[in-house]
RODO-2510 file (C-alpha; in nm, 4 decimals, decimal comma):
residues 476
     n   res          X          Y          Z
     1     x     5,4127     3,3463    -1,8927
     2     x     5,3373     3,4141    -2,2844
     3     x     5,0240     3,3584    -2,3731
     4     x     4,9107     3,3706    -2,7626
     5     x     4,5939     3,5063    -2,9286
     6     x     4,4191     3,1605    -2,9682
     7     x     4,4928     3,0468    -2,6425
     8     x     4,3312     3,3396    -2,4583
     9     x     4,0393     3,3313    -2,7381
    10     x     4,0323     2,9286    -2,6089
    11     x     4,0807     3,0296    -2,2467
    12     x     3,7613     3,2705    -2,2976
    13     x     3,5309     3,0557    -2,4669
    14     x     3,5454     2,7709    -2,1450
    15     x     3,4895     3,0689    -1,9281
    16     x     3,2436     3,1850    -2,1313
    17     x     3,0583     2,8150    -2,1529
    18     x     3,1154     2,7523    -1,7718
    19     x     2,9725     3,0970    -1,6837
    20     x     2,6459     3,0015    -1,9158
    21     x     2,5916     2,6360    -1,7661
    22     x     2,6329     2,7778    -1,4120
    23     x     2,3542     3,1033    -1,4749
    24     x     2,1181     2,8670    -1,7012
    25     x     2,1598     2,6096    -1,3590
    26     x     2,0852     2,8808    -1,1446
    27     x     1,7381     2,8655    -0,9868
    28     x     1,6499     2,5592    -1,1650
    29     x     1,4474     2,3812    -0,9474
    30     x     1,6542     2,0760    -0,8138
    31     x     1,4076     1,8753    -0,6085
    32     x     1,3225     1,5495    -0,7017
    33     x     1,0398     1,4268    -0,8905
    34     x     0,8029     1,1768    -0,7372
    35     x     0,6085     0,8825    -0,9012
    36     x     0,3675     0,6709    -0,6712
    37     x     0,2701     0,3378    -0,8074
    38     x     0,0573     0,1594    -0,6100
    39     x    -0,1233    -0,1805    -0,6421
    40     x    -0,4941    -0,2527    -0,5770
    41     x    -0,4888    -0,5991    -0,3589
    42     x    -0,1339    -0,7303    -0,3700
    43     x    -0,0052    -0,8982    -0,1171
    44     x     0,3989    -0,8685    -0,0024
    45     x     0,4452    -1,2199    -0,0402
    46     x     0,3361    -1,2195    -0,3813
    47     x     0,6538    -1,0483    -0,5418
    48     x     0,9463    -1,2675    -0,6568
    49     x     1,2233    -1,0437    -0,4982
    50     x     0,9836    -1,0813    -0,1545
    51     x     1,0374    -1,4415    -0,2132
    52     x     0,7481    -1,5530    -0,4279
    53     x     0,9585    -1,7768    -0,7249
    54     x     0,6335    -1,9161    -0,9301
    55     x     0,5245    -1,4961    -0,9826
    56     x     0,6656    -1,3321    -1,2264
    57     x     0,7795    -0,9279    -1,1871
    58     x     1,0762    -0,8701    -1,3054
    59     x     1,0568    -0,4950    -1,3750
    60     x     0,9868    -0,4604    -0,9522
    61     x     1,2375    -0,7260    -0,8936
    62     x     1,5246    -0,5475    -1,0868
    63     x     1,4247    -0,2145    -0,9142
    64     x     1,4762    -0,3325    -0,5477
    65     x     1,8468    -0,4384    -0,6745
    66     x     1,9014    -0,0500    -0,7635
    67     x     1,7148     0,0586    -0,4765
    68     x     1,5687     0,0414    -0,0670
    69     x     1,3563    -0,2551    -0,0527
    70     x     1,1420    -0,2446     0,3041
    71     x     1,0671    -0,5929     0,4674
    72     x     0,8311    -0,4693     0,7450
    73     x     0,5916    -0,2283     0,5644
    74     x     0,2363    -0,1806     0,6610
    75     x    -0,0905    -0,0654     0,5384
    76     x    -0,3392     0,0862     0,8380
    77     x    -0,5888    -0,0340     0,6951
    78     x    -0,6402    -0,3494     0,4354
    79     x    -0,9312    -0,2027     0,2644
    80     x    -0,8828    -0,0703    -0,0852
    81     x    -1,0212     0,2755    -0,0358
    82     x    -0,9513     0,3715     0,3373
    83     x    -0,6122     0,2578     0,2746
    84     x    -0,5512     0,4826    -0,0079
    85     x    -0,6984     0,8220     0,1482
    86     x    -0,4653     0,6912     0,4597
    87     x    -0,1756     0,7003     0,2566
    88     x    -0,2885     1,0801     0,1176
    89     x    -0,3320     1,2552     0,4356
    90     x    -0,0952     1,1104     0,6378
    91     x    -0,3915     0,9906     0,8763
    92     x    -0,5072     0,6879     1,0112
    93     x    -0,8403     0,5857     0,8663
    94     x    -1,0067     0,6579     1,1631
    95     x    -0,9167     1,0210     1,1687
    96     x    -0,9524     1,0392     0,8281
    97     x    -1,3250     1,0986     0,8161
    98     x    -1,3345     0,8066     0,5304
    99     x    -1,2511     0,5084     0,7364
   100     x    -1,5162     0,2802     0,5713
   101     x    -1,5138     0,1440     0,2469
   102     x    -1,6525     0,3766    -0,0191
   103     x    -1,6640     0,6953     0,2155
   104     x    -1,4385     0,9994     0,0083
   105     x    -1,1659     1,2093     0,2027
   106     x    -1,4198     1,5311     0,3738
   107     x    -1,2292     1,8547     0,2005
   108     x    -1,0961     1,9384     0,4845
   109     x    -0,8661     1,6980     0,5086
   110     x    -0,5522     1,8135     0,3811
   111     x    -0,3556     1,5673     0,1525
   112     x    -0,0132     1,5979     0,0705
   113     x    -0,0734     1,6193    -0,3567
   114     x    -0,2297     1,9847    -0,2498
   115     x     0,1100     2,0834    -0,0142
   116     x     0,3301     1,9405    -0,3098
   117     x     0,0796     2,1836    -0,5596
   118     x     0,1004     2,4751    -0,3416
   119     x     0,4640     2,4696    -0,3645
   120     x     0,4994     2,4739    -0,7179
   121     x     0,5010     2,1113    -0,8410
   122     x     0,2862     1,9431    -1,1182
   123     x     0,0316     1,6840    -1,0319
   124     x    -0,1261     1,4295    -1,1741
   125     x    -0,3323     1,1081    -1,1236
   126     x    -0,4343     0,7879    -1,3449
   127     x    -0,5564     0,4770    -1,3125
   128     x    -0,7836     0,4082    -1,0105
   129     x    -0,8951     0,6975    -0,8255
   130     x    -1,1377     0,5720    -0,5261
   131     x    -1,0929     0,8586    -0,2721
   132     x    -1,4224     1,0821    -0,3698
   133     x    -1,4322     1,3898    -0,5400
   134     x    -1,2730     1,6519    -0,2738
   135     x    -0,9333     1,4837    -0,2818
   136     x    -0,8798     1,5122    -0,6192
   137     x    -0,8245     1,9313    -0,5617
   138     x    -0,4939     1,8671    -0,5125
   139     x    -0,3949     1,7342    -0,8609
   140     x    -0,3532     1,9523    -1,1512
   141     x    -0,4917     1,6508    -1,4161
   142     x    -0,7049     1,3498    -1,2755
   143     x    -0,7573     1,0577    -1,5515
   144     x    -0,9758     0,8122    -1,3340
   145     x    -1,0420     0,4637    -1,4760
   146     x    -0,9445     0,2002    -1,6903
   147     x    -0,8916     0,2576    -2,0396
   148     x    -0,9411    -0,0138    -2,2971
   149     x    -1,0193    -0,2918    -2,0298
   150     x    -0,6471    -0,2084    -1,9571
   151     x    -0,6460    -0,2256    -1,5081
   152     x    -0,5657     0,1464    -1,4768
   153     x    -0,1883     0,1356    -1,6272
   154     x    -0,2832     0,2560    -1,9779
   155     x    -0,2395     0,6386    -1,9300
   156     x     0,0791     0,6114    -1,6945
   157     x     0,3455     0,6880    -1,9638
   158     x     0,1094     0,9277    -2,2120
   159     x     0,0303     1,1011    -1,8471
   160     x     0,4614     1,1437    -1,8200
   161     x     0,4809     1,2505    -2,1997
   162     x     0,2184     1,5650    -2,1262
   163     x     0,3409     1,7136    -1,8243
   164     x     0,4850     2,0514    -1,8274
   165     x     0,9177     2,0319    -1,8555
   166     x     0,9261     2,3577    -1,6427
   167     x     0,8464     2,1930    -1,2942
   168     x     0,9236     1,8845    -1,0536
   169     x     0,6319     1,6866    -1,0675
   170     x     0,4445     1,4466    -0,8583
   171     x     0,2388     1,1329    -1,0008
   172     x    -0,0496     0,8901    -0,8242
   173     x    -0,0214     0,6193    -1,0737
   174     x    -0,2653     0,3510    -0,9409
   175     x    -0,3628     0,0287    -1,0998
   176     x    -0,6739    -0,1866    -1,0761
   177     x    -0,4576    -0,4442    -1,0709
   178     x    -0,4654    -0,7318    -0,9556
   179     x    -0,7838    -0,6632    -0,7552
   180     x    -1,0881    -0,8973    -0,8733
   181     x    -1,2499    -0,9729    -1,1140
   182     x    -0,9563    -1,1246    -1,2938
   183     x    -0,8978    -1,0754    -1,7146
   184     x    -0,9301    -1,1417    -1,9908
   185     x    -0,6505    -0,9635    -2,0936
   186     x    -0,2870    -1,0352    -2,2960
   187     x    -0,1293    -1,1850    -1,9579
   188     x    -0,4144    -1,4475    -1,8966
   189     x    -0,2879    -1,7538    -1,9291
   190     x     0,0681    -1,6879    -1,8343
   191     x     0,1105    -1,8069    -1,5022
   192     x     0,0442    -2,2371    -1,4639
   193     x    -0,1840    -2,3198    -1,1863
   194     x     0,0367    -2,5994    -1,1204
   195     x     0,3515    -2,3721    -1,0193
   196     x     0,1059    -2,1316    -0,8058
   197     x     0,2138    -2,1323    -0,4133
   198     x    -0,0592    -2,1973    -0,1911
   199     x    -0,1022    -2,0543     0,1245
   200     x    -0,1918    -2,3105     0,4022
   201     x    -0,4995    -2,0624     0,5131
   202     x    -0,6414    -2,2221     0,1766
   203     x    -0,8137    -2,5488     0,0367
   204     x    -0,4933    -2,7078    -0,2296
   205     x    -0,7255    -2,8140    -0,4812
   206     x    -0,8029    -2,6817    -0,8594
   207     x    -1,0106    -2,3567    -0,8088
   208     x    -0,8006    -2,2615    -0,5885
   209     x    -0,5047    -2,3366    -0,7991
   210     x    -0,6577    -2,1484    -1,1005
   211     x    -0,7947    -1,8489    -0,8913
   212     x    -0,4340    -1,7994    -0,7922
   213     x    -0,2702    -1,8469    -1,1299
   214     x    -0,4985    -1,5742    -1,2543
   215     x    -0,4108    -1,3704    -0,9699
   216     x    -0,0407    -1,4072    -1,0652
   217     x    -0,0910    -1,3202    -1,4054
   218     x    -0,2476    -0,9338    -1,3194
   219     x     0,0586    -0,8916    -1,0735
   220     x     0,2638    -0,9446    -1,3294
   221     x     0,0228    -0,6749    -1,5794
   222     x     0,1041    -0,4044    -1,2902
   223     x     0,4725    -0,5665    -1,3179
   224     x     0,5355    -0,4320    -1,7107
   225     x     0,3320    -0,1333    -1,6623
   226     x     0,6296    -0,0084    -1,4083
   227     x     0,8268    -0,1127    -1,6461
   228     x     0,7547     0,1071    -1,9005
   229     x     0,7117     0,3798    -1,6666
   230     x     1,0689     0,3362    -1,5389
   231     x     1,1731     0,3330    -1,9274
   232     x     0,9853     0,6341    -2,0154
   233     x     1,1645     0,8234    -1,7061
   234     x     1,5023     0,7097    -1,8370
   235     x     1,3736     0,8786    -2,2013
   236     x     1,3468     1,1592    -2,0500
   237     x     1,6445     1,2290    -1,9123
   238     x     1,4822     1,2358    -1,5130
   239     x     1,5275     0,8980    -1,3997
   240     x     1,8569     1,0359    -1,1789
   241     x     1,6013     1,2889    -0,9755
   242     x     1,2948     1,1006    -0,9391
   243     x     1,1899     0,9059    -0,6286
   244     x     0,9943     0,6374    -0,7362
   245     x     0,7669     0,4023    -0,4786
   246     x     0,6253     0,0757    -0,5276
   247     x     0,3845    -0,0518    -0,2868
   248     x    -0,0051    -0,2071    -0,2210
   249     x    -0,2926    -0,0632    -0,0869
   250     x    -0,3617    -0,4025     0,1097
   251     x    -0,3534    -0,8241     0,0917
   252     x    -0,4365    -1,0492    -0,1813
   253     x    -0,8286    -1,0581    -0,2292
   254     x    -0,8381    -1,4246    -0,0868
   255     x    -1,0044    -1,5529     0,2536
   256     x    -0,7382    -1,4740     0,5623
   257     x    -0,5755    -1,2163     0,3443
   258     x    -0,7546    -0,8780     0,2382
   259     x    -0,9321    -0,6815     0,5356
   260     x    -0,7596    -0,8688     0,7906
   261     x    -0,5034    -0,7618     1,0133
   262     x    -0,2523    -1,0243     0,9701
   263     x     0,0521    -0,9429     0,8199
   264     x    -0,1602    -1,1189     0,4511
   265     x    -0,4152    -0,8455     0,4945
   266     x    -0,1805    -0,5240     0,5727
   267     x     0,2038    -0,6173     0,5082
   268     x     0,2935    -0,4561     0,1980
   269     x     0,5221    -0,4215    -0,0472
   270     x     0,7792    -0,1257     0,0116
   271     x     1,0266    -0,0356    -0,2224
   272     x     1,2109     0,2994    -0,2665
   273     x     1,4300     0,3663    -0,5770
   274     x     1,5953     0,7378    -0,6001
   275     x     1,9383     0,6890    -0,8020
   276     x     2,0559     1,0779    -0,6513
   277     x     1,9225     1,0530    -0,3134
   278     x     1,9764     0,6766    -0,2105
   279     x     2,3493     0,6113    -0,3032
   280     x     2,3586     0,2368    -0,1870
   281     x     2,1755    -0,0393    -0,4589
   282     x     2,0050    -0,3566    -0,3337
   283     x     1,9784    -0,2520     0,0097
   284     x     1,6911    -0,4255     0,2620
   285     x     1,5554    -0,2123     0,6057
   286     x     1,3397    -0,4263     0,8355
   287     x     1,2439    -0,1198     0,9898
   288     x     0,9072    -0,0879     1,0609
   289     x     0,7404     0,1553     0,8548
   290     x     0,3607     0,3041     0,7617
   291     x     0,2464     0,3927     0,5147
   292     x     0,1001     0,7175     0,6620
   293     x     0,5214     0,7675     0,6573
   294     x     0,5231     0,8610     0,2949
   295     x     0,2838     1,1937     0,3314
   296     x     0,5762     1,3622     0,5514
   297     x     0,8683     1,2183     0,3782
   298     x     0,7418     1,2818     0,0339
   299     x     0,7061     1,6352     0,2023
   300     x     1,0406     1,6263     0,3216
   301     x     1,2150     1,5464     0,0098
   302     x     1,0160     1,8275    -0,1493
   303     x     1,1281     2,1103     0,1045
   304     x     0,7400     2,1707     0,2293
   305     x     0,7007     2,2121     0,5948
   306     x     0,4741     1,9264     0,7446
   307     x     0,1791     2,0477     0,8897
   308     x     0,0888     1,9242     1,2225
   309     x    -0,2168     1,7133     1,0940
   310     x    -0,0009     1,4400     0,9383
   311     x     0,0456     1,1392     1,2294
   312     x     0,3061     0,9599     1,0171
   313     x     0,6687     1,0460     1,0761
   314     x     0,9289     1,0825     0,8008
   315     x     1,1496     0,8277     0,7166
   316     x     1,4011     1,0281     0,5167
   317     x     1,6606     0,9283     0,7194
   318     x     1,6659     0,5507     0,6244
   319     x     1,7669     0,6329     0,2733
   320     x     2,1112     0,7094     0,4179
   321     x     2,1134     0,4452     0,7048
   322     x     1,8633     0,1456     0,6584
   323     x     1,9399    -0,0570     0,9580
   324     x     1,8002     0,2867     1,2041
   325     x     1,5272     0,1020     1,4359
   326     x     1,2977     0,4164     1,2848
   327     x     0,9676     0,2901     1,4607
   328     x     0,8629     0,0759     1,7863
   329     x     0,5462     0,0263     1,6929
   330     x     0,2917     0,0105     1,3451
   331     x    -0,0618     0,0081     1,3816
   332     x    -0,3458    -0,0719     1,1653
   333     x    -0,7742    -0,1194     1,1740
   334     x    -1,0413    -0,2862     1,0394
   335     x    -1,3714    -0,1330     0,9810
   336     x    -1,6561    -0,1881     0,7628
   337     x    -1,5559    -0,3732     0,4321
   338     x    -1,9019    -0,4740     0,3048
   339     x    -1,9414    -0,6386     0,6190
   340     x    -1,9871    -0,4818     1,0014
   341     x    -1,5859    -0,5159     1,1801
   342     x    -1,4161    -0,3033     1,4062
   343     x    -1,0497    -0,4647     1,5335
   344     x    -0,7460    -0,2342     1,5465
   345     x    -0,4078    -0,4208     1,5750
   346     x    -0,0522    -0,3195     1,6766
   347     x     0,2588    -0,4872     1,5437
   348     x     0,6037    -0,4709     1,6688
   349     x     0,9178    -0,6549     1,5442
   350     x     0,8356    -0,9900     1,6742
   351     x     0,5001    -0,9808     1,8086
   352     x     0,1557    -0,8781     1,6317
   353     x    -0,2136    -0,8363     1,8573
   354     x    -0,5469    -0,7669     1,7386
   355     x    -0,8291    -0,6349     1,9383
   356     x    -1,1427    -0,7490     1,8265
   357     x    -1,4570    -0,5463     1,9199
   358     x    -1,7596    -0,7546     1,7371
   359     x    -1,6197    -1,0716     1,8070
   360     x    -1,9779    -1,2594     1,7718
   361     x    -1,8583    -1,1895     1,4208
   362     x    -1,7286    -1,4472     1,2041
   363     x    -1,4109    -1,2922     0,9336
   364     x    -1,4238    -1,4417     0,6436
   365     x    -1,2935    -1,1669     0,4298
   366     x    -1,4273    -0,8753     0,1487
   367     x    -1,7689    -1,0111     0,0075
   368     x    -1,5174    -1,0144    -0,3874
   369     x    -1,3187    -1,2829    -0,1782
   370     x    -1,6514    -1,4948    -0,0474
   371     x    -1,7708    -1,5370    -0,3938
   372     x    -1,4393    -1,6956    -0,5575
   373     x    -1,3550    -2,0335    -0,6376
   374     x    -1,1194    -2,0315    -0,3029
   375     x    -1,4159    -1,9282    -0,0618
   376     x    -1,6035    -2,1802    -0,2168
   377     x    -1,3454    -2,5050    -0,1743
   378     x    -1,2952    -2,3828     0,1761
   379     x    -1,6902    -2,4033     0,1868
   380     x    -1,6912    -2,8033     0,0380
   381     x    -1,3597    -2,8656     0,2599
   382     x    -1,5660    -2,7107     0,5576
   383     x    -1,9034    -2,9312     0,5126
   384     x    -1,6819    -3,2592     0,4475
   385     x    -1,5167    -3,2168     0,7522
   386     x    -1,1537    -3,1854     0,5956
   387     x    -1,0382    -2,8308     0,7015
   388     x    -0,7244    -2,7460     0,8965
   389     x    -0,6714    -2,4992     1,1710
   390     x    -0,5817    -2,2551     0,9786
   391     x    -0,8495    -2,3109     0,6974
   392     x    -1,1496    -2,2911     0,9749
   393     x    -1,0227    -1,9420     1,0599
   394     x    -1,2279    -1,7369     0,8299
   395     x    -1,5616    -1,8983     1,0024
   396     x    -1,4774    -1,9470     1,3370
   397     x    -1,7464    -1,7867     1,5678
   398     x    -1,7300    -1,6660     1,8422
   399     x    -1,3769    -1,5134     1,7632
   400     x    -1,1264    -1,3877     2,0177
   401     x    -1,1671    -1,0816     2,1834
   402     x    -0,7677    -1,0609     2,1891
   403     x    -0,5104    -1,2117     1,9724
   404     x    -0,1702    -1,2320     2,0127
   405     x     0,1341    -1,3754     1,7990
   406     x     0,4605    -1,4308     1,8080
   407     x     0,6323    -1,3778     1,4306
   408     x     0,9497    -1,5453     1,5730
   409     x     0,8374    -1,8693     1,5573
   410     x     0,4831    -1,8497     1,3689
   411     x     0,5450    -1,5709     1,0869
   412     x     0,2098    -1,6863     0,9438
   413     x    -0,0003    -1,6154     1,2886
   414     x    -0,1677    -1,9239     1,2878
   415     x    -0,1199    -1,9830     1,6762
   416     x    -0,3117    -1,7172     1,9358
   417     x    -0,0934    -1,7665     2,2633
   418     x    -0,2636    -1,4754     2,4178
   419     x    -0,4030    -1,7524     2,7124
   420     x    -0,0425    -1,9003     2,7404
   421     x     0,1341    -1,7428     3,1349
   422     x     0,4436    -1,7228     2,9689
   423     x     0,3556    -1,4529     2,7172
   424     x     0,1548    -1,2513     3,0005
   425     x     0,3521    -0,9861     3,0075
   426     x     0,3558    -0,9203     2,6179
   427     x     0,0287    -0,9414     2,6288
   428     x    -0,0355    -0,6596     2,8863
   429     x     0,2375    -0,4483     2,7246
   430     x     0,0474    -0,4405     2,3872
   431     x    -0,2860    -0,3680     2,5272
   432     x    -0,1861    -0,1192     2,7172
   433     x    -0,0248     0,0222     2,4070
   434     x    -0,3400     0,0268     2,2127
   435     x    -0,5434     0,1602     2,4807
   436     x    -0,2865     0,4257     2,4531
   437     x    -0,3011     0,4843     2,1099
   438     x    -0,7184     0,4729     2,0750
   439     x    -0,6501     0,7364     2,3257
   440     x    -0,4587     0,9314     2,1903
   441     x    -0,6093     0,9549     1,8559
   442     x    -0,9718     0,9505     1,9668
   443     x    -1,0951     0,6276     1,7960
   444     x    -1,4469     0,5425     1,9495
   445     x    -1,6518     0,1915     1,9536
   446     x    -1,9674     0,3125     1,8523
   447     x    -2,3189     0,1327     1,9117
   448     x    -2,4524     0,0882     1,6235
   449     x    -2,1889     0,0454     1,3293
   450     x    -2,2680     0,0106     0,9340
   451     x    -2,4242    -0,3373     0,9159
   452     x    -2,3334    -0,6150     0,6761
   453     x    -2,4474    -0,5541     0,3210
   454     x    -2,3841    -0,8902     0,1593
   455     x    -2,4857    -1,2296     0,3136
   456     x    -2,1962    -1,4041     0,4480
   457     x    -2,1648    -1,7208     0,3269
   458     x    -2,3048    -1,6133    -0,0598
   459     x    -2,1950    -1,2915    -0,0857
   460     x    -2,5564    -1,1991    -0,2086
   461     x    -2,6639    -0,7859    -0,1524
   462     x    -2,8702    -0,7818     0,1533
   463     x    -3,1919    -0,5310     0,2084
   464     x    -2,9557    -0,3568     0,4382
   465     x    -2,7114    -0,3053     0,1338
   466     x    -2,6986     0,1196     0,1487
   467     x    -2,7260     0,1616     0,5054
   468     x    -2,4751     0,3647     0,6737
   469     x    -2,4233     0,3582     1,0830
   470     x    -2,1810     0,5703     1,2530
   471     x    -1,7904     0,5502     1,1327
   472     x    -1,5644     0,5128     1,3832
   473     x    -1,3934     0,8579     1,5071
   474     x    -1,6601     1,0343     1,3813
   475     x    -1,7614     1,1584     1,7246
   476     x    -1,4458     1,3572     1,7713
***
């Protein structure tokens, strides 16, 4: 074979280019980038790919056509803060040492942002912040707040323009959004109260109708903020690499929804988009997954062992097969929320039961929720006589010690068939499933628990507003 001078010259130069793009790939760090975007009060059912047609989020709904939307996702907790420093540790709340509304992560609770720091990524939080001041070791910048009356999204893309190009980075972005009080701001106005959906748990009348449109309209704020997050990852040429996650901290701030433990207090939205990592688009799991799953996945993905003080499991392997049955069982609690509470629940695929330990206690949600337009129809529907079944829930008193559901037929839990013979042995299958779990990670039912704060039928501070009892799993 003859081979000329500008051939081998030709031949050298590709060698010579192919040799330079393999060294400079050489050691570059290759694991993916995360971003966290999480909601404050926004229920699963409020979403337009989760079925909701009268909300509008398209930048979420487009996502879950390129990525792993979950339809069986759960919060352990539907209060804001508790649910958040969950989600951090990998812990439920009651081994969290913050289980109570307001209460900050202890330092030594380790949280995954500090693993994902040790091992050499960048991290950074904006928007709402609500875990304390310990937590926040783990994150290399921390820009807590709203900004401009803007609910926490403002500094989510100038937070992605400043980080450092020479490592994967993690980001808690975390809106106030859509959690009470509602606007003003540019979306108000957008959604008609006449298109809202209303749940049957509510009163179909005009404050209720507006309360919700309003409601819509911040969902859809937290909607375009991912939006332009998702854009300015594309700009940057690290959309391919970075696993992004969509999800709420708990329910819609409306009576039956928000700290309850029916699937409208802790079902959340779930959805996983990772262009290199999760190859099929538009894919649904109705595994059951918790949120205390992300801590050890996240953890996974970044190549950081998982210490053995993370309960959640990782769910890594769903991104390849979505249909694995990954868990048996999700569990969740209910503890002080400006009012006294202590229930724990356990769901499975088709059945949900709650364990109610104060139930002289009426539930008639967060004391934000009590003093909205909704609380107060339900209040006029109440003392005319007019409410449903389902409407009378939030002041029923005495309440159930046990509850028990079957999402087969009543996906709304509006029917406790706990007393019914045929579902006996359900019944004594779950309980002895929670008694297992409370075992095994030492809850406790203490005496004398944080009392109510606000009054609750006003929602007006009570003299024992600032009194703190013992937190549940404190003792151990």
């Amino acid at each position: 074979m003859i081979f000329n001078q500008q051939s081998i010259v030709f031949s050298i130069t590709i060698l010579v280019l192919l040799l330079g793009r393999d060294v400079a790939g050489y050691g570059q760090d290759r694991r993916p980038n995360i971003v966290l975007l999480i909601a404050d009060d926004l229920g699963a059912e409020d979403v337009g790919c989760y079925g909701n047609p009268a909300v509008n989020t398209p930048h979420i709904d487009h996502i879950a056509t390129e990525g792993l939307r979950f339809t069986n996702a759960y919060v352990t907790t539907s209060s804001c803060s508790p649910s958040r420093s969950s989600i951090l540790s990998g812990r439920y709340p009651h081994n969290t040492g913050a289980a109570e509304l307001h209460t900050p992560l202890p330092p030594e609770v380790v949280t995954f942002a500090e693993l994902l720091q040790s091992a050499g990524y960048y991290t950074a939080q904006a928007g709402k912040w609500h875990m304390g001041e310990p937590a926040k070791r783990g994150f290399d910048i921390i820009q807590e707040g709203k900004l401009n009356g803007n609910g926490g999204e403002a500094r989510w893309v100038s937070t992605l323009q400043a980080r450092p190009k020479d490592k994967p980075f993690f980001c808690w972005f975390a809106a106030n959004d859509p959690h009470r009080p509602w606007g003003p701001n540019d979306l108000s106005g957008s959604h008609s109260p006449n298109e809202v959906i209303v749940p049957s748990h509510l009163v179909d009348a005009e404050g209720t109708r507006n309360d919700l449109a309003a409601y819509y309209d911040e969902i859809s704020r937290f909607d375009r903020a991912i939006g332009e997050v998702e854009a300015e990852l594309e700009r940057q040429g690290v959309l391919e690499n970075t696993v992004l996650i969509i999800l709420s901290d708990n329910g819609r701030p409306f009576p039956r929804a928000k700290t309850r433990l029916y699937d409208s207090g802790v079902k959340t939205p779930f959805i996983v988009k990772w262009p290199m990592g999760i190859k099929k688009e538009g894919v649904v799991s109705s595994s059951l997954l918790s949120t205390i799953d992300i801590a050890p996945t996240l953890l996974e993905l970044a190549d950081v062992d998982i210490p053995e003080s993370i309960q959640g499991l990782s769910f890594c392997g769903l991104f390849d097969d979505p249909a694995i049955r990954f868990r048996e069982y999700v569990f969740a609690e209910h503890n002080w929320h400006d009012y006294e509470a202590l229930e724990r629940m356990v769901r499975t695929d088709d059945f949900l039961y709650i364990l109610n330990l104060r139930p002289w206690l009426p539930n008639q949600g967060p004391a934000d929720a009590v003093n909205s337009p909704s609380f107060a129809e339900l209040k006029q529907a109440r003392d005319a006589g007019r409410l449903s079944a389902a409407q009378a829930d939030i002041f029923a008193t005495p309440r159930p010690r046990e509850e028990l559901f079957d999402c087969r037929s009543d996906p709304e839990q509006l029917v406790n068939v706990a007393s019914l013979p045929r579902y006996v042995d359900e019944l004594e299958r779950l309980r002895t499933t929670m008694e297992r779990w409370r075992a095994e990670t030492a809850d406790s039912t203490p005496d004398q628990l944080t009392p109510d704060w606000f009054d609750r039928e006003t929602g007006q501070p009570l003299e024992s507003k600032g009194v703190r009892g013992e937190m549940p799993g404190s003792e151990k």
